[in-house]
C-alpha positions as CSV (number, residue, x, y, z in Angstrom):
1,X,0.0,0.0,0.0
2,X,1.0,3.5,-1.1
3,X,0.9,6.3,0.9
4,X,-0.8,9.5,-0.5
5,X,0.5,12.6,0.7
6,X,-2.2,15.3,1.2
7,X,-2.0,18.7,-0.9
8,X,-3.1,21.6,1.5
9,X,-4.6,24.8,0.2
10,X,-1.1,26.9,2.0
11,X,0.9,24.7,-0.1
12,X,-1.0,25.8,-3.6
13,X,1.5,27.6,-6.7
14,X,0.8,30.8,-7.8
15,X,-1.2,28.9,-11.0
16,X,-3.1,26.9,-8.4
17,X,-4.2,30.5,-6.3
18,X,-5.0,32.1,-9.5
19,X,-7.5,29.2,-10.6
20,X,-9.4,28.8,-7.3
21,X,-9.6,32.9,-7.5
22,X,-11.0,32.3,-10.7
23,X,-13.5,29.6,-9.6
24,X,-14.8,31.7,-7.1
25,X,-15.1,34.9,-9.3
26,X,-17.2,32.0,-11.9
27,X,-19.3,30.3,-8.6
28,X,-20.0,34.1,-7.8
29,X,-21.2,35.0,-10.9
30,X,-23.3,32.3,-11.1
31,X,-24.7,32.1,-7.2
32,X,-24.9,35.8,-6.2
33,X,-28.2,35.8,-6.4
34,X,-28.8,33.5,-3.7
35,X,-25.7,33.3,-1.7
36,X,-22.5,35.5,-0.4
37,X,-18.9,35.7,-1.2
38,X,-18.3,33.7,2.2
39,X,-21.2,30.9,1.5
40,X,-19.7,30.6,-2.1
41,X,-15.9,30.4,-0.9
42,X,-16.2,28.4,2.1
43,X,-18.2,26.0,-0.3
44,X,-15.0,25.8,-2.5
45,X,-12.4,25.5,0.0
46,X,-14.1,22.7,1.9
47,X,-14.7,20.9,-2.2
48,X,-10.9,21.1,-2.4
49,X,-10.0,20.2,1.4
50,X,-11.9,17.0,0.5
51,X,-10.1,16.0,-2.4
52,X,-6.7,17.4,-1.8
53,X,-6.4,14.7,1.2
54,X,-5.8,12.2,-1.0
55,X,-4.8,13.5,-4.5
56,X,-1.6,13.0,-6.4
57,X,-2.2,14.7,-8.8
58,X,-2.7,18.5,-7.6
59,X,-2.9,20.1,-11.0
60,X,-6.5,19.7,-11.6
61,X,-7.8,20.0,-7.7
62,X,-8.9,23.8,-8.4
63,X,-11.0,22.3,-11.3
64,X,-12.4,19.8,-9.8
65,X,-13.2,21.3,-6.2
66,X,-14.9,24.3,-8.9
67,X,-17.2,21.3,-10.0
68,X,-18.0,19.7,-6.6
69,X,-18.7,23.4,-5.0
70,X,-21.1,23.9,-7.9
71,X,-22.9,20.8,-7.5
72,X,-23.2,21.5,-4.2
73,X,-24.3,25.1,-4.3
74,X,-26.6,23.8,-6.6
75,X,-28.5,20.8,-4.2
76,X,-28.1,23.3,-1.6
77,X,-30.3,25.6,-3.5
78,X,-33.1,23.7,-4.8
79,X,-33.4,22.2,-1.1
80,X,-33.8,25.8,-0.3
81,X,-36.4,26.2,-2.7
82,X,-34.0,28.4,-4.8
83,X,-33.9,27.8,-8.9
84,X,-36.4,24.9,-8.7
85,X,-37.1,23.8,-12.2
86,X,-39.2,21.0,-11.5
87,X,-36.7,18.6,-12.9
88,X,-36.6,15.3,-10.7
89,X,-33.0,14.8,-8.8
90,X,-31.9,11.3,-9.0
91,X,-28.5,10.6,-6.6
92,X,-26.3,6.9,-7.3
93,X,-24.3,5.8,-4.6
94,X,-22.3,3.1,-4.1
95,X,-18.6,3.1,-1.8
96,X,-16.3,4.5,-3.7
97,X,-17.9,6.6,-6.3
98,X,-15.5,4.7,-8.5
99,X,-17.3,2.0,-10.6
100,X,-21.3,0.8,-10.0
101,X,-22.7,4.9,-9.4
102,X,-20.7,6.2,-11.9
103,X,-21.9,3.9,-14.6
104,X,-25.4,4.3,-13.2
105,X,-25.0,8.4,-13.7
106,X,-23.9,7.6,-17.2
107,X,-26.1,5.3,-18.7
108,X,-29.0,7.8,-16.5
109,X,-27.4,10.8,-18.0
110,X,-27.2,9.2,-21.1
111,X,-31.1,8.2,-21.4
112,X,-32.7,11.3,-19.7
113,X,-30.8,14.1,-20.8
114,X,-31.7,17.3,-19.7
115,X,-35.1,15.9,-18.2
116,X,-34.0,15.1,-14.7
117,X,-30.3,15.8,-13.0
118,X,-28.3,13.2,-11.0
119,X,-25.5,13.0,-9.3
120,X,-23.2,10.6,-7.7
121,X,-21.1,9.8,-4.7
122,X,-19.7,7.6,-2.3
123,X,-19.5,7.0,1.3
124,X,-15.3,6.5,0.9
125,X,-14.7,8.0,-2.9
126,X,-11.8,6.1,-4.5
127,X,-9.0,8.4,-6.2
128,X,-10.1,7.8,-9.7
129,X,-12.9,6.1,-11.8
130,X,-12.0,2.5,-12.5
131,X,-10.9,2.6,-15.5
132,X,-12.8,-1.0,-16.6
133,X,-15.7,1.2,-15.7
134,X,-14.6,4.0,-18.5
135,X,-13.9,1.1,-21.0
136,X,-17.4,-0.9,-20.7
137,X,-19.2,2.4,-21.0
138,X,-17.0,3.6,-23.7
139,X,-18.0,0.3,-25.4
140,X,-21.5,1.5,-24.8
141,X,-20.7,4.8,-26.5
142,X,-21.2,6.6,-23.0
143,X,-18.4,8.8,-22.2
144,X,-17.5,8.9,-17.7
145,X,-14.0,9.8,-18.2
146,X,-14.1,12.9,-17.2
147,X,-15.9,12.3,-14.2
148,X,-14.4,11.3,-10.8
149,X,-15.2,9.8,-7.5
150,X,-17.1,12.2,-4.7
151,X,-18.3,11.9,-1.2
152,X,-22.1,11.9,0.0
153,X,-22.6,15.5,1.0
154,X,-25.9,17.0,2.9
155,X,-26.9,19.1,0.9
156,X,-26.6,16.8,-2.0
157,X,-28.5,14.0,0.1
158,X,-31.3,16.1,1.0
159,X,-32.0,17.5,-2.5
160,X,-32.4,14.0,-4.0
């Protein structure tokens, strides 16, 4: 077993500052109307505490704790009764967010389109998606590469 050094947000490069700057000038843009500056940034700093913990790879943590925080923001509103669209919310969960959810959140995404949103996670989220789970949906013509494992939040939880 490897051990996975953490990557903390006082440890981030100048390019890693400047992109969670600019995901929280982009969540800000896109959540002022509901939430504040602090709401919105404390959303994205506890995104990338959560994967930064067990990353190696830090390049693309700014990126993906922008995605998470959004998602979030997002459950968090419509359980507030904020930008409901009357769209159903449909949630897949399995452990690791790695392999069963994500393949359900495909083939769901896949067959529903834009007439419901889901979401997936994982009571322990794995590092990456397994990638025999990327090749049996590729073979399926479904695309989850660019998706990636993510713990069960609240907010998320209650919206679905």
């Amino acid at each position: 077993m490897t051990e996975v050094a953490g990557h903390h947000r006082e440890d981030l490069s100048i390019d890693q500052h400047l992109a969670l700057r600019t995901a929280s000038r982009r969540l800000g843009e896109e959540f002022s109307s509901i939430y504040g500056t602090e709401t919105i940034e404390r959303f994205l700093h506890s995104s990338y505490d959560q994967f930064a913990t067990g990353s190696t790879v830090p390049n693309f943590l700014p990126l993906l704790a922008e995605r998470f925080a959004r998602q979030r923001l997002t459950a968090l509103a419509r359980v507030e009764g904020h930008g409901d669209d009357g769209r159903p919310v449909v949630l897949f969960l399995c452990v690791h967010n790695a392999g069963r959810s994500q393949m359900a959140l495909g083939f769901f995404e896949h067959l529903a389109g834009d007439a419901a949103i889901a979401w997936s996670g994982g009571s322990e989220p794995g590092v990456e998606i397994n990638p025999s789970a990327v090749a049996a949906m590729a073979e399926r013509g479904i695309d989850i590469s660019t998706e990636y494992p993510k713990p069960w939040t609240d907010e998320v939880s209650a919206c679905s």
